[in-house]
C-alpha positions as CSV (number, residue, x, y, z in Angstrom):
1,X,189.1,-4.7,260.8
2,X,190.9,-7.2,263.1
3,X,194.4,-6.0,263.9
4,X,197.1,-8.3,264.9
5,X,197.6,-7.0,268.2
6,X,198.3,-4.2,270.2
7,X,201.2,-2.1,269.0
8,X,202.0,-2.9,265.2
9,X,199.6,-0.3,264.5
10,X,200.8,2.9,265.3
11,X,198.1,5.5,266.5
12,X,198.3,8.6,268.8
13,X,198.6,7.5,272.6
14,X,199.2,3.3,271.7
15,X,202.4,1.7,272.1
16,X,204.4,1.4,268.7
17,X,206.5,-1.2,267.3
18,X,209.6,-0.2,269.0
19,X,208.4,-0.2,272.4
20,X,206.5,-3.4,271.5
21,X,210.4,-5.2,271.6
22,X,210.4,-4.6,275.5
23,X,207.0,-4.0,277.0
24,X,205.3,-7.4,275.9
25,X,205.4,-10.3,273.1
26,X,205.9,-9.8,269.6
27,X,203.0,-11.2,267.3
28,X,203.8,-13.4,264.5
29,X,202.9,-15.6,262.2
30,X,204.3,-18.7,260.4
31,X,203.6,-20.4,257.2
32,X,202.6,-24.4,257.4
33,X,202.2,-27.2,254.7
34,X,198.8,-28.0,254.2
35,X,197.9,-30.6,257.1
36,X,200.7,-29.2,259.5
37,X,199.0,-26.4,260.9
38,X,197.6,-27.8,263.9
39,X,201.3,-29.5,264.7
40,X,202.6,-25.8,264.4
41,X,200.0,-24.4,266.9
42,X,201.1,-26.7,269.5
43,X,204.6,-26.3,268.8
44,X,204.6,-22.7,269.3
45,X,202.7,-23.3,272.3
46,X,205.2,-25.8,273.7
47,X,208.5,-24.7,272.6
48,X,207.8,-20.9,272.5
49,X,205.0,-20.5,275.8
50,X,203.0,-18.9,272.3
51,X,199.6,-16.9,273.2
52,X,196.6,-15.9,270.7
53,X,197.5,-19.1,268.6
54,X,195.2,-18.7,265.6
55,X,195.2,-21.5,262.9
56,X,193.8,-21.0,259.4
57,X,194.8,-22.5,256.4
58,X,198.3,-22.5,255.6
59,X,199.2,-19.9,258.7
60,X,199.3,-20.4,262.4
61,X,199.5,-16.4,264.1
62,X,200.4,-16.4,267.6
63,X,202.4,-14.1,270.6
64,X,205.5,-14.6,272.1
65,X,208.2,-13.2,274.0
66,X,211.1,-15.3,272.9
67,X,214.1,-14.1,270.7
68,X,215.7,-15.2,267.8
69,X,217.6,-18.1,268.9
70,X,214.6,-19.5,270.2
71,X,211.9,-18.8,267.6
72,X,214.6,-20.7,265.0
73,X,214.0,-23.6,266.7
74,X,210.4,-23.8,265.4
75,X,210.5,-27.5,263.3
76,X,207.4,-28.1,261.5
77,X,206.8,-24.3,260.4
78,X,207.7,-23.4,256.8
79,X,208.8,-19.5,256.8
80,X,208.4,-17.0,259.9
81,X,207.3,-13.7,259.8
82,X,206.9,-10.6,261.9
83,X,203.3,-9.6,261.7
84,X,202.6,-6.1,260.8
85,X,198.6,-6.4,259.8
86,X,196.1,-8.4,260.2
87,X,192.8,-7.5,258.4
88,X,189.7,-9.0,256.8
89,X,189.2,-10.1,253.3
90,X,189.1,-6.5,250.9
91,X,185.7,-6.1,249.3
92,X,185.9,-6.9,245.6
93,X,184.8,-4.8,243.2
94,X,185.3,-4.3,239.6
95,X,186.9,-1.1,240.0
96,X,190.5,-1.9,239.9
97,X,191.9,1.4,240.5
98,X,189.7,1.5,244.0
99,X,190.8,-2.1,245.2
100,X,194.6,-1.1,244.4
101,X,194.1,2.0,246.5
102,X,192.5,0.3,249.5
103,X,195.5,-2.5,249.2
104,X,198.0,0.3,249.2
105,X,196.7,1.7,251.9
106,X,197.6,-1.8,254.1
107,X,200.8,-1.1,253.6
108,X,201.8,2.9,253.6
109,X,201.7,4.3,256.8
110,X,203.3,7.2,258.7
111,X,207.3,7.4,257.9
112,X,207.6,6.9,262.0
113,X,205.8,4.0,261.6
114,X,208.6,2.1,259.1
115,X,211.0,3.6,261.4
116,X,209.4,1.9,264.0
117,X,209.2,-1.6,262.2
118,X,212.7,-1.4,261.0
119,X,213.7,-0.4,263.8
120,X,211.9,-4.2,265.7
121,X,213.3,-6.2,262.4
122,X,216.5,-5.2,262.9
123,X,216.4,-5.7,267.0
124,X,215.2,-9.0,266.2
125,X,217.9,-9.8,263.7
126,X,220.7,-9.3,266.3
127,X,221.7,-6.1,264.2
128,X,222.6,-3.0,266.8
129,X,221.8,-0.2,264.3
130,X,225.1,1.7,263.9
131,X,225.2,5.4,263.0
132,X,223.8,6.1,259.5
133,X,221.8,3.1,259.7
134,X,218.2,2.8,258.7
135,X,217.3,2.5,262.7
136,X,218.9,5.7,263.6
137,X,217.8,7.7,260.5
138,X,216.1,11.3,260.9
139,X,212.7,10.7,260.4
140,X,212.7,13.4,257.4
141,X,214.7,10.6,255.1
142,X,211.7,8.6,255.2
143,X,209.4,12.0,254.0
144,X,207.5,11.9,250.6
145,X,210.6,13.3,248.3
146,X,210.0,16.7,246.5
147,X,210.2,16.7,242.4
148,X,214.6,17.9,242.5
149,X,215.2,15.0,245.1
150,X,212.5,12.4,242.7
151,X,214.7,13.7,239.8
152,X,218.1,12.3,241.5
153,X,216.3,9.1,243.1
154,X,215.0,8.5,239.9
155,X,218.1,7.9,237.9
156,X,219.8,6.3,240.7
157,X,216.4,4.0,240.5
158,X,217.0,3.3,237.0
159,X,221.2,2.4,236.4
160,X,220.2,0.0,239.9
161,X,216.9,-1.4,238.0
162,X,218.5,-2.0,234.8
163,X,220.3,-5.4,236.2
164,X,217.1,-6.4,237.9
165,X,215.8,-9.5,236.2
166,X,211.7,-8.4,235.3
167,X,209.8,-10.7,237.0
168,X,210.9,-13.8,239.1
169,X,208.3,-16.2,240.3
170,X,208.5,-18.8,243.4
171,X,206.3,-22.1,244.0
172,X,205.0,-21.5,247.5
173,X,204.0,-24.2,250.5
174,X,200.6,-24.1,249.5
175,X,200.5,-24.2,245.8
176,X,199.9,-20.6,245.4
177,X,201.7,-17.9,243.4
178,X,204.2,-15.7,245.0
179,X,205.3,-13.2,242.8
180,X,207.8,-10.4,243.3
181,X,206.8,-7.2,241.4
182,X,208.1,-6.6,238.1
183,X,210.7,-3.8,237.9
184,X,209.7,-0.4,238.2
185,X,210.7,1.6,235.4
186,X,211.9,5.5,235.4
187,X,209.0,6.8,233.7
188,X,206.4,4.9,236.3
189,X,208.4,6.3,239.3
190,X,208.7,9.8,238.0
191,X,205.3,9.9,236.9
192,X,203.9,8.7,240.5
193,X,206.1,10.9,242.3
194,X,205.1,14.0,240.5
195,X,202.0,13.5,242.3
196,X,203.3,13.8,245.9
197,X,203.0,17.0,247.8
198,X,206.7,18.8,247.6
199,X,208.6,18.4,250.9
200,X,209.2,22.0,252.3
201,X,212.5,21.7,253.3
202,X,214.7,22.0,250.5
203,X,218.4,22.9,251.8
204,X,222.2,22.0,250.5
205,X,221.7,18.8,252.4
206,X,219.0,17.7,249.4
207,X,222.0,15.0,247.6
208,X,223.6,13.5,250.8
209,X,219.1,12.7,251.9
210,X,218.8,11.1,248.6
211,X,221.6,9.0,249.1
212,X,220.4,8.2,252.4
213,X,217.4,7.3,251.0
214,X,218.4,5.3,248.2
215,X,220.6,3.4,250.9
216,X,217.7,0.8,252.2
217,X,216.3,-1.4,249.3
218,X,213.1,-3.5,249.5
219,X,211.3,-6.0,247.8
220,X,207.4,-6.8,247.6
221,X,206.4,-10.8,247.7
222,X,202.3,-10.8,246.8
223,X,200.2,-13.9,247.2
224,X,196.8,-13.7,245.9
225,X,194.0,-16.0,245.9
226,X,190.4,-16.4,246.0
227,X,188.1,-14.0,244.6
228,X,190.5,-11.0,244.2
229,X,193.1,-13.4,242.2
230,X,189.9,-12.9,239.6
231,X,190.4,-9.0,239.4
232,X,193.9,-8.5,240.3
233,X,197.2,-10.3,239.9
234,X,199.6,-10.1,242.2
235,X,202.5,-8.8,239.6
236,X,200.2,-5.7,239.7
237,X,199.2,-5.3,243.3
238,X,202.9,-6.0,244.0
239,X,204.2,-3.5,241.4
240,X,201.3,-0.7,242.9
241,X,202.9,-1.3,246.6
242,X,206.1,-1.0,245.2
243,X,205.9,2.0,243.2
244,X,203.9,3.4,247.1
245,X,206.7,2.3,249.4
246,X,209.6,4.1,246.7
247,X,207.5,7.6,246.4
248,X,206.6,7.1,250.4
249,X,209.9,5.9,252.4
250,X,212.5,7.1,249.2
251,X,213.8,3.4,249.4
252,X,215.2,1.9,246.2
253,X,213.6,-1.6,245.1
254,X,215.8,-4.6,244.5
255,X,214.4,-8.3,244.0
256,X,217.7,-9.9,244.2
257,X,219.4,-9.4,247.9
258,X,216.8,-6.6,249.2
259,X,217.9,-5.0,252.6
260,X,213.8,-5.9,253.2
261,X,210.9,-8.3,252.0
262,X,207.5,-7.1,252.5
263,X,205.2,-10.0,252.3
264,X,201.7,-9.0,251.2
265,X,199.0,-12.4,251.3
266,X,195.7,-11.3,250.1
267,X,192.8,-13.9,250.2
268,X,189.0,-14.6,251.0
269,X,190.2,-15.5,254.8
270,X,192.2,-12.6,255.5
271,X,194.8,-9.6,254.4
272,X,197.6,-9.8,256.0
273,X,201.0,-8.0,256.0
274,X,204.3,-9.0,257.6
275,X,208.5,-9.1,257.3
276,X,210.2,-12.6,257.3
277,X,212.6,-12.7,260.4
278,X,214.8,-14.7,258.4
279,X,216.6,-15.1,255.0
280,X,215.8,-18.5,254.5
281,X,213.0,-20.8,255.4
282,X,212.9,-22.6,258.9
283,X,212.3,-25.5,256.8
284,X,216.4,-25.4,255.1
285,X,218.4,-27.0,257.9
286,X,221.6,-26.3,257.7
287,X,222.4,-29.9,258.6
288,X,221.3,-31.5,255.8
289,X,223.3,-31.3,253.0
290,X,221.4,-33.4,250.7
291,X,217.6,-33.0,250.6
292,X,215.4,-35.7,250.9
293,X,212.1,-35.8,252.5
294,X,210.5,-32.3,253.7
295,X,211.8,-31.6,257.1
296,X,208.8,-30.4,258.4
297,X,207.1,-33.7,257.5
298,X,209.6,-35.4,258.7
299,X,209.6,-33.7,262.0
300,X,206.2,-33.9,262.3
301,X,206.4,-38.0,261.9
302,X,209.1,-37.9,264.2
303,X,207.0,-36.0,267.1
304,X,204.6,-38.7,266.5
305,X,206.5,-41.8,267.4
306,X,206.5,-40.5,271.2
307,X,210.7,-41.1,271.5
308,X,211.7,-41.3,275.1
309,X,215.4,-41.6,276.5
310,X,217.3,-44.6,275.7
311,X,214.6,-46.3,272.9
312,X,215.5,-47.6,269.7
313,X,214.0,-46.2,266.8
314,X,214.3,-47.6,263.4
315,X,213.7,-46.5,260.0
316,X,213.5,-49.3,257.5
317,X,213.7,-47.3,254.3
318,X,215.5,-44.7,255.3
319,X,217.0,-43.4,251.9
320,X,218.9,-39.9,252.9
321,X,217.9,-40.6,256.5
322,X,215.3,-37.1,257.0
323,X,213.3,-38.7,259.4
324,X,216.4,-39.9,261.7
325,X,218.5,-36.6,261.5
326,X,215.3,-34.5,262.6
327,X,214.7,-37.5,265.3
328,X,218.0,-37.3,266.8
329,X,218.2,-33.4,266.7
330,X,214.9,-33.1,268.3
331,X,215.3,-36.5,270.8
332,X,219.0,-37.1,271.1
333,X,218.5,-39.4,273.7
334,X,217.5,-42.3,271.6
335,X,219.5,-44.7,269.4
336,X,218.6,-44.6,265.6
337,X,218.7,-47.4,263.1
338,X,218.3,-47.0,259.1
339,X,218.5,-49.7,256.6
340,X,218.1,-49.5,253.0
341,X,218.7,-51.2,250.0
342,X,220.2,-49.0,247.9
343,X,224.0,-48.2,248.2
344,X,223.0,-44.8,246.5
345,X,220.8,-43.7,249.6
346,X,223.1,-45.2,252.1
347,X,225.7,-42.8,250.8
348,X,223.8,-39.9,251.2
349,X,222.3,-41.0,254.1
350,X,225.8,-41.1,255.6
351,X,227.1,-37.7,254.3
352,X,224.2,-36.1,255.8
353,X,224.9,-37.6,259.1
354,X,228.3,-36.8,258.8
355,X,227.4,-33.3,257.9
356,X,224.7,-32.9,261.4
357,X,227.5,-34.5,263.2
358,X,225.5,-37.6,264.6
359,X,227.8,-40.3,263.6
360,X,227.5,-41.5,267.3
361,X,223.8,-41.5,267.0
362,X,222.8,-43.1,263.7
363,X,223.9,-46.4,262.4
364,X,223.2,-47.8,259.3
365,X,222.8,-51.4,257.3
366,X,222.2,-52.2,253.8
367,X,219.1,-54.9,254.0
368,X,215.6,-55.0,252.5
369,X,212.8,-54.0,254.4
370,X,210.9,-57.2,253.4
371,X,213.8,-59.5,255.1
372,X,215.8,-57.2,258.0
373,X,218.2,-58.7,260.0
374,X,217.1,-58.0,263.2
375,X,215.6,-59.7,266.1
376,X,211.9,-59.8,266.8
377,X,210.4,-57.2,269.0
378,X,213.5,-55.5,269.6
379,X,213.0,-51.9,268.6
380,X,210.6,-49.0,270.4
381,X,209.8,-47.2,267.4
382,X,209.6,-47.9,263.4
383,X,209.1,-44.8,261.4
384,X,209.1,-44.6,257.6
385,X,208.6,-42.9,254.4
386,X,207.3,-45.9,252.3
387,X,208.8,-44.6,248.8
388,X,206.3,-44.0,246.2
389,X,205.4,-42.7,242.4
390,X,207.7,-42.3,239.7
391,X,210.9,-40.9,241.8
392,X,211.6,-43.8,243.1
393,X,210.7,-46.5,240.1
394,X,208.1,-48.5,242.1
395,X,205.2,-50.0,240.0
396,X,203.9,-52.7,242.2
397,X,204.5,-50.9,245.6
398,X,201.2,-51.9,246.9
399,X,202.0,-55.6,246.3
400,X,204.7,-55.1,248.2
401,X,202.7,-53.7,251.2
402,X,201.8,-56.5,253.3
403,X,205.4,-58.0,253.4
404,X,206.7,-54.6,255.2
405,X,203.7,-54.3,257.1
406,X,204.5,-57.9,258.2
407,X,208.4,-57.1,259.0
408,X,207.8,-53.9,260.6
409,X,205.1,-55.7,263.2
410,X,207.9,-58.1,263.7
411,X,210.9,-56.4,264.9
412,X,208.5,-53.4,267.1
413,X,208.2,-54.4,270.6
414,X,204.6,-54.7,272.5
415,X,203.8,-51.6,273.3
416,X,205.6,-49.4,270.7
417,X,204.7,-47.6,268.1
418,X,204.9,-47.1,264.2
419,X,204.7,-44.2,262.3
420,X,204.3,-44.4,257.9
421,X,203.8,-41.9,255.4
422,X,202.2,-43.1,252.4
423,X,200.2,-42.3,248.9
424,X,196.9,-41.9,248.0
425,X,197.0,-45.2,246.5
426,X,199.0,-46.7,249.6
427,X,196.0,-45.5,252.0
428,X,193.9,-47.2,250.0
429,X,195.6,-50.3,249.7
430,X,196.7,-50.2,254.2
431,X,193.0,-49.7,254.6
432,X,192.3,-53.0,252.6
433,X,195.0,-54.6,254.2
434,X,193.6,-53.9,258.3
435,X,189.7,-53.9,257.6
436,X,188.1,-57.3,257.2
437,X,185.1,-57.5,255.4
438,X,181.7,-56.5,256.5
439,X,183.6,-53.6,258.3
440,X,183.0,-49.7,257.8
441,X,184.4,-49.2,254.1
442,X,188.2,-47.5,254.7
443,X,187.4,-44.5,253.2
444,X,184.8,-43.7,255.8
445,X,187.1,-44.9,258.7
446,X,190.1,-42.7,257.1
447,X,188.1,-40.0,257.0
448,X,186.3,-40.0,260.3
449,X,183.2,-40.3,258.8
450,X,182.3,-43.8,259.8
451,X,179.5,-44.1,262.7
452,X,181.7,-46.9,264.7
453,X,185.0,-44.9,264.7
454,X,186.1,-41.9,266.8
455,X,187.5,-39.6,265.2
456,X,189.4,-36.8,266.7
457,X,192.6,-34.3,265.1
458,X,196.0,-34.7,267.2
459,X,195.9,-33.1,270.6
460,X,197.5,-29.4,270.6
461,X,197.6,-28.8,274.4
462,X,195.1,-31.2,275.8
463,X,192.4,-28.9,273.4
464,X,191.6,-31.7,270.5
465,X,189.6,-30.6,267.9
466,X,186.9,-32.5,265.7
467,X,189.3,-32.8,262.4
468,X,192.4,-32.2,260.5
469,X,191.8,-30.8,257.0
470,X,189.3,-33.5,256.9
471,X,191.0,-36.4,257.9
472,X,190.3,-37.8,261.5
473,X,192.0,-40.1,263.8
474,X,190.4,-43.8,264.0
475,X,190.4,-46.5,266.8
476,X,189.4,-50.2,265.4
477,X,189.0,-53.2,267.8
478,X,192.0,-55.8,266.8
479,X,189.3,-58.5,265.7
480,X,188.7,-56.2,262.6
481,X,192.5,-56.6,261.6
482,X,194.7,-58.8,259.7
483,X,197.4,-57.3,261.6
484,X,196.2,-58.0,264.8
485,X,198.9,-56.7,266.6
486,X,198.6,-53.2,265.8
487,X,195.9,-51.3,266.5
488,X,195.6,-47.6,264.2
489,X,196.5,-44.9,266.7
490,X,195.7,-41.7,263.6
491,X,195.5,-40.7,260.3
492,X,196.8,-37.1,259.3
493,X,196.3,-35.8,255.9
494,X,199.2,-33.9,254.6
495,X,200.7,-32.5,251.8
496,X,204.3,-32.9,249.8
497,X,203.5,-29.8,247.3
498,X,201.7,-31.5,244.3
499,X,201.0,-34.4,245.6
500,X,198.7,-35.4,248.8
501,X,199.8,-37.5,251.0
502,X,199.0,-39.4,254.9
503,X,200.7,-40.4,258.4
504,X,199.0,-43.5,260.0
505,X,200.3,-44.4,263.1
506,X,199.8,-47.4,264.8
507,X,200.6,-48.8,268.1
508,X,201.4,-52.6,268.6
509,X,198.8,-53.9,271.5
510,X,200.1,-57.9,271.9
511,X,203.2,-60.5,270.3
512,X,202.6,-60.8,266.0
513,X,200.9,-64.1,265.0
514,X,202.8,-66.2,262.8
């Protein structure tokens, strides 16, 4: 099986975890939005120096030696995790009780192996490990328990267990299921401990090691997908782990503010194992008070634009102003501009400024994108959600595509660029609006599929690869357009949860005809 890397798998004579902190890079992995992965990859590689960058679906894994602070700063990933295994797809069979073994055996290892990975978590979570903490613990705490010390643990397990809610379930980046395992009753844990081999020492210190190990508390997140979602659900792999790591490590299980998460994804790419480094997502910034666009997304539009010191950037339809806060936290060097209609938005939009403390960086207007009041070719940069769908009320928001087309060509200056997220229906409709007839059909051009366009997925590192989850970049000559002005500079298919949505940029090549 493919491990991820050297040291997170602890074997006689190789470098464990521990060491792992100070002799090289860790190895990680970070969770994407469908469509963001390759804007992740070269993120890491930029911002972090990352090595081994590996993208799949949903998941970028790479190596770095950077610390906390710095891996924070990651912007289009969704949630980051330390990686402890890396393996291929488990063989499915229709023996459950096998394919739970061989899962459970991903996850239990050697109790100086946990003591090892705790031991990195903690490091990496600024934490110094004070006496009586989980880092410093004798190794014998984390020993299978024998039947006296199960007996104590397991009432302990139970008044804990009794407030735990049975099941909670969370909708994950990529649509999938991540559910925490249902609670572990008395009778399950005492039933799967009787089965461990007794631990020999048994001396007066027996109550004050229970403690000790009822001191650390864990939770187990499962995603599962593919073929064995068929056989297995993850409330039972998770609960099978669970009921493992309690009889194996003597920890205590608790799905509301565990001490540790253990993040189990099993699919028909990969198995793979890890710790989050952090509580909450990379994606919740703590600058935005009021939750608009996803960040990432936004981000990701934002690192599009190409900002440079001192240009003006303006979004149009800015609503709570996402796509300007990430802008000027990322490029502060710029001058932002939102407009909207809607005294609501504005509102918001100002409190979340207020909030990032970018007052002297973002101005806003009320005025309608169709009719700005703004002089003509006087910004660098437009970048904007167009709002769509039922949220937002619009019924007729293709009709209304060509008149902010038409203003947004207007106020960009020759030269700059635009950057839009829109709908399915949206695409279909911009397609219409800057293909003339007798041209390759817009779904072929969007798509990359078209003979006359080149197509080619965002650069990560000078390394472009052939597509993006199926949607390529196009280049059309200007005589196919009704805008003539702008010339489509990429199409990236991405997704807002439920719904699928794309960023076409364009870049404005001469003045707008009249």
């Amino acid at each position: 099986p493919a491990g991820p890397g050297p040291g997170y798998r602890h074997r006689a004579g190789s470098a464990g975890p521990a060491e792992m902190l100070t002799c090289g890079p860790g190895r990680y992995f970070c969770t994407a939005g469908r469509g963001l992965e390759p804007f992740l990859a070269r993120e890491v590689r930029a911002r972090l120096g990352a090595t081994e960058v590996d993208c799949v679906s949903g998941k970028v894994f790479f190596s770095a030696a950077a610390g906390p602070g710095e891996l924070r700063k990651l912007r289009s990933g969704e949630r980051l995790f330390l990686l402890l295994k890396k393996h291929r797809p488990l063989a499915v069979s229709g023996n459950k009780g096998k394919m739970l073994h061989e899962i459970k055996s991903l996850v239990i290892e050697e109790p100086k192996y946990w003591l090892d990975i705790i031991s990195v978590w903690r490091n990496l979570h600024g934490h110094e490990g004070k006496k009586g903490d989980v880092v410093r613990e004798n190794p014998l705490v984390l020993k299978r328990k024998s039947e006296e010390e199960t007996n104590t643990a397991s009432k302990r397990q139970k008044t804990e267990q009794e407030r735990e809610v049975v099941s909670e379930e969370c909708q994950v980046e990529a649509g999938e299921r991540c559910v925490v395992p249902e609670r572990i009753s008395d009778q399950e844990c005492q039933t799967e401990s009787n089965t461990s081999s007794e631990d020999p020492s048994k001396d007066s210190g027996e109550n004050h090691t229970a403690n000790e190990q009822l001191s650390f508390s864990f939770r187990v997140s499962c995603r599962c997908s593919g073929a064995i979602a068929k056989i297995l659900t993850s409330q039972e792999i998770g609960r099978a782990i669970g009921i493992a790591l309690m009889k194996q490590c003597g920890w205590r299980a608790d799905l509301r503010d565990p001490d540790l998460e253990i993040f189990v994804h099993l699919n028909d790419i990969h198995s793979v194992v890890g710790i989050p480094l952090f509580r909450l997502p990379l994606a919740n910034r703590e600058y935005i008070k009021t939750v608009g666009l996803r960040s990432t997304v936004a981000w990701t539009m934002a690192s599009l634009a190409e900002i440079h010191a001192g240009a003006l950037v303006l979004d149009p339809m800015c609503g709570l102003g996402t796509i300007l806060l990430e802008a000027a936290k990322e490029w502060p060097e710029a001058c932002y501009w939102g407009a909207d209609i809607s005294d609501s938005q504005l509102e918001g939009a100002d409190v979340n400024i207020r909030t990032a403390g970018l007052m002297n960086k973002i101005e806003l207007l009320k005025a309608s994108v169709k009719a700005l009041p703004l002089p003509s070719e006087s910004f660098d940069t437009v970048i904007s959600d167009i709002p769509f769908g039922k949220k937002f009320k619009i019924r007729n928001d293709a009709q209304l595509l060509p008149d902010i087309l038409q203003e947004m060509e207007r106020v960009i200056r020759v030269g700059g660029t635009i950057v839009l997220l829109l709908s399915q229906d949206l695409r279909k409709c911009m397609d219409d609006l800057t293909t003339c007839a007798g041209s390759d059909s817009p779904e072929a051009i969007a798509d990359g599929t078209s003979e006359t366009a080149t197509a080619k997925a965002p650069s990560v590192d000078g390394n472009p690869s052939s597509v993006v989850n199926g949607v390529g970049e196009s280049f059309l000559s200007s005589r196919q357009r009704r805008f003539g002005s702008l010339v489509p500079d990429g199409v990236y298919g991405v997704s807002l949860g439920k719904t699928e949505a794309f960023i076409y940029k364009y870049r404005k090549i001469s003045a707008a005809r009249n």
